[in-house]
C-alpha positions in Angstrom: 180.4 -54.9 159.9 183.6 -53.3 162.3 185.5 -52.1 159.0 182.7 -50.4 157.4 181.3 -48.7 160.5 185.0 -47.0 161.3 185.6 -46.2 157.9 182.1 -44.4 158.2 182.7 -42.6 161.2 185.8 -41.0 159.5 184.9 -40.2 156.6 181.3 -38.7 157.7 183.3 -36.7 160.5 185.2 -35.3 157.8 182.5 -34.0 155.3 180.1 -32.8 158.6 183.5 -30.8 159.3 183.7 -29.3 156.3 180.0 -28.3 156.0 178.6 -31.5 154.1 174.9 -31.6 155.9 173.2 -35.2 156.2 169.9 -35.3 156.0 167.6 -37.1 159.2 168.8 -40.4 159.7 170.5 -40.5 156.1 174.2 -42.0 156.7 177.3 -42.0 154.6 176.9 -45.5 152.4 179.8 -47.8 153.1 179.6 -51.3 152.4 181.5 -54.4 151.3 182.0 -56.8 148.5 182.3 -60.1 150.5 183.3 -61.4 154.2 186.3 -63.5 155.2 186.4 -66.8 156.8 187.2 -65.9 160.7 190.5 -67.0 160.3 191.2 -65.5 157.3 193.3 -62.1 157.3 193.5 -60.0 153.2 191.8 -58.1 150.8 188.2 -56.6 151.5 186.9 -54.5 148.9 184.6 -51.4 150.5 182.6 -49.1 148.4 181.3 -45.6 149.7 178.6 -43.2 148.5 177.5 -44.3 145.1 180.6 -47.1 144.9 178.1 -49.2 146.6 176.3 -50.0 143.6 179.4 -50.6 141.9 180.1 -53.1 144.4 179.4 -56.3 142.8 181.4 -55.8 139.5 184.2 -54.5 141.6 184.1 -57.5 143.5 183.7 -59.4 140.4 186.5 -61.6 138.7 188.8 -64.4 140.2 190.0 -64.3 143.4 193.5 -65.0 144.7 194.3 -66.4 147.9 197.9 -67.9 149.9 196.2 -70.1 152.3 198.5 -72.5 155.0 198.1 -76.0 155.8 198.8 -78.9 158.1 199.0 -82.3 157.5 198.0 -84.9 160.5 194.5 -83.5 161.6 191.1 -83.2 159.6 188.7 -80.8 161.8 185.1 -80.3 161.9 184.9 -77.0 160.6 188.1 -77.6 158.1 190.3 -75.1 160.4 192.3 -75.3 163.3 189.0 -73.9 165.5 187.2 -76.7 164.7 187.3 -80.2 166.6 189.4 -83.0 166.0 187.5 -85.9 163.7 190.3 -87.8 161.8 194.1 -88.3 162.6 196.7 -89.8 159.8 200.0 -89.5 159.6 202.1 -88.1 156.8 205.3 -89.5 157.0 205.0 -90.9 153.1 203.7 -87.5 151.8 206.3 -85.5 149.3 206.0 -82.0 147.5 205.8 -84.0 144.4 202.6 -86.1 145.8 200.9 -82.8 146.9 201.2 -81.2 143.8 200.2 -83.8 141.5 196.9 -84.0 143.7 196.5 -80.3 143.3 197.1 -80.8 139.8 193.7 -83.3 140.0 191.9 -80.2 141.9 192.6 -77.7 139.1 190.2 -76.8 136.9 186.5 -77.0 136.6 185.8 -79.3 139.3 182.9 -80.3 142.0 183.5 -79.2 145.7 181.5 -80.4 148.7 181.1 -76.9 150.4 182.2 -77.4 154.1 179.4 -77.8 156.6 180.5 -75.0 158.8 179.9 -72.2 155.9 177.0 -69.7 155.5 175.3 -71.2 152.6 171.9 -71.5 153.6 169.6 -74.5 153.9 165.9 -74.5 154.3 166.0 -70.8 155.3 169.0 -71.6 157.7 172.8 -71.1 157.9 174.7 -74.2 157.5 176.9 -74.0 160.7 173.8 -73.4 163.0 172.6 -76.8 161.3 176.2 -78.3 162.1 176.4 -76.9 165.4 172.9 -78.4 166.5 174.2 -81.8 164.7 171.7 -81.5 161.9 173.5 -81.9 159.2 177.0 -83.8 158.4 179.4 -84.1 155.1 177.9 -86.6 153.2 174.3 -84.4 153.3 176.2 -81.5 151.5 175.5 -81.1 147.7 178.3 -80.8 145.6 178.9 -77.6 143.9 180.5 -76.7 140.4 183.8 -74.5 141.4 186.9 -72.9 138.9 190.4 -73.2 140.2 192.4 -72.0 137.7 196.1 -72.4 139.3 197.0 -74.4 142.6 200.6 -74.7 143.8 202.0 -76.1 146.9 204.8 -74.4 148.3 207.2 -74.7 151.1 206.5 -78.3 152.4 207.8 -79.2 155.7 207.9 -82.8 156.4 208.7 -82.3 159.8 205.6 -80.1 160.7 203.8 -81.1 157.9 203.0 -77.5 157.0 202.5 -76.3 153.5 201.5 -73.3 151.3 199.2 -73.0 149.2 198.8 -70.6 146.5 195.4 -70.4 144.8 193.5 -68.7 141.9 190.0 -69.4 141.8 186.4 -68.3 140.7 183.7 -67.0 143.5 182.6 -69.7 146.0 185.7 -71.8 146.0 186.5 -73.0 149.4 190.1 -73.1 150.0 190.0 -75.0 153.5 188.1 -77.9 151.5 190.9 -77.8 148.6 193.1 -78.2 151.6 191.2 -81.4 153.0 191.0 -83.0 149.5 194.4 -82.3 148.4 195.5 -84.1 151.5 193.0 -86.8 151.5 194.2 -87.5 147.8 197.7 -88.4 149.2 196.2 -90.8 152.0 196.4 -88.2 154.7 194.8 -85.9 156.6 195.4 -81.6 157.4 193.1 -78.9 158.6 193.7 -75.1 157.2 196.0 -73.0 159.8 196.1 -69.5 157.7 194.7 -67.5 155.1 195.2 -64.3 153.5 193.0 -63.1 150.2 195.6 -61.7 147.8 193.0 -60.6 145.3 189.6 -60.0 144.2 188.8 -59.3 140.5 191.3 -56.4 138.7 193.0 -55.9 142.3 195.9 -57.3 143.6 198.3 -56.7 147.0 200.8 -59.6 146.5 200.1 -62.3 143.5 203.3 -63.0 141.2 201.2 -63.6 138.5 198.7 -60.8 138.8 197.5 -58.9 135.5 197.3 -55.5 137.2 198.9 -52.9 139.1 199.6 -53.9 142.5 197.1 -51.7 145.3 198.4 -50.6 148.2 196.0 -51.4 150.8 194.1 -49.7 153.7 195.3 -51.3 156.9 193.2 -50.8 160.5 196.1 -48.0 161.2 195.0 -46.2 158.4 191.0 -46.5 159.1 191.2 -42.6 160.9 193.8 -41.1 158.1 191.2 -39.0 155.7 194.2 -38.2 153.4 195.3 -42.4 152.7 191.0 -42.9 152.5 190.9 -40.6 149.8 194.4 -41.5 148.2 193.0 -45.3 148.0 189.7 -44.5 146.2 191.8 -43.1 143.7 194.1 -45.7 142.7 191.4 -48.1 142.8 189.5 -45.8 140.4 192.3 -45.9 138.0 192.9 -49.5 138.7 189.9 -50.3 137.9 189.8 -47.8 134.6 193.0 -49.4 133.6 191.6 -52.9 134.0 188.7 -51.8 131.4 190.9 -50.2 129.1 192.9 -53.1 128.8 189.8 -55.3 128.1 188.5 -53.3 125.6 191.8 -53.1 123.4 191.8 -57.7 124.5 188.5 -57.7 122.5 189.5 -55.7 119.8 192.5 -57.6 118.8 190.1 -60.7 119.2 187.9 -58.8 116.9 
């Protein structure tokens, strides 16, 4: 993975240069608590050294996520890289329309994971058994998912762009919330951006978050020692202030 290779090769550069001796073809641990969709731009939560097995409860929690869509097109893989399958117009479609639909997605609710996803099938990823035309829509099982808010903003009947803000659990597909909140109004869209705005305790941008905002890491920063070791930290205390604030939730409960 290109994020956790570059962050290696800093920070292992760093230690070597300040005596830290690895031993034979030990490396630095850095790894990851979850991939993006391709299109898809956001939060990526990386653990090093012994943060790796930390990993999953970091990564654990609800995820946030302001995704883009466009009405007109439905695509084979649910994006705009996919291929063309349905057309519909939109000219009926309101703000009001879109978010009563998204009102009928919220919840606990049963998604059809797109076929063009990495689930595995039989030992296989599903989009190598879509792109050899072995598997379609209606041979996907459907799959218990939480969205627990979904809010259309910014509607533009003229493009027939809109945003969409979403809180959900793990394994939530947002392109597919996109394709069913549009086929819910008699239409059709494909998903055209994507940013993750959360994952668990941290947040970058989410007007209803529950904890300190994190300043991320971007690419720029990847060869910066100083801002590596400056955002361990405040996701250390992030993370400590996320647990203290459970701890005093359960005993008020209590």
């Amino acid at each position: 993975f290109a994020v956790c290779g570059k962050l290696r090769g800093t920070l292992e550069g760093y230690l070597k240069g300040h005596g830290h001796r690895f031993r034979s073809r030990s490396r630095l641990k850095v790894g990851h608590g979850g991939t993006l969709d391709p299109l898809a731009v956001g939060m990526l939560v990386i653990g090093v050294g012994t943060g790796c097995r930390s990993l999953q409860e970091y990564s654990s929690g609800r995820k946030g996520y302001i995704g883009r869509g466009k009405l007109g097109v439905e695509t084979d893989t649910q994006d705009s890289e996919g291929s063309v399958i349905k057309s519909s117009e939109w000219s009926h479609v309101t703000t009001e329309a879109l978010q009563k639909a998204a009102e009928s997605l919220t919840g606990n609710i049963m998604q059809a994971p797109p076929i063009y996803s990495a689930l595995k099938k039989n030992g296989k990823r599903m989009y190598e058994l879509a792109r050899e035309g072995k598997i379609e829509e209606k041979d996907m099982e459907l799959r218990p998912a939480v969205v627990h808010r979904l809010e259309v903003r910014d509607f533009d009947a003229a493009s027939g762009e809109f945003e969409l803000v979403v809180e959900c659990g793990g394994g939530t597909y947002v392109r597919t919330l996109i394709v069913d909140l549009a086929r819910a109004v008699g239409s059709a869209a494909h998903m055209v951006a994507l940013e993750r705005t959360r994952v668990g305790h941290f947040a970058t941008k989410d007007d209803r978050a529950d904890a300190p905002l994190v300043t991320p890491v971007c690419e720029e920063d990847f060869s910066n020692v100083q801002r590596l070791y400056e955002a361990m930290e405040e996701a250390h205390a992030v993370r400590q202030a996320a647990l203290e604030r459970e701890a005093m939730a359960n005993e008020a409960r209590e």
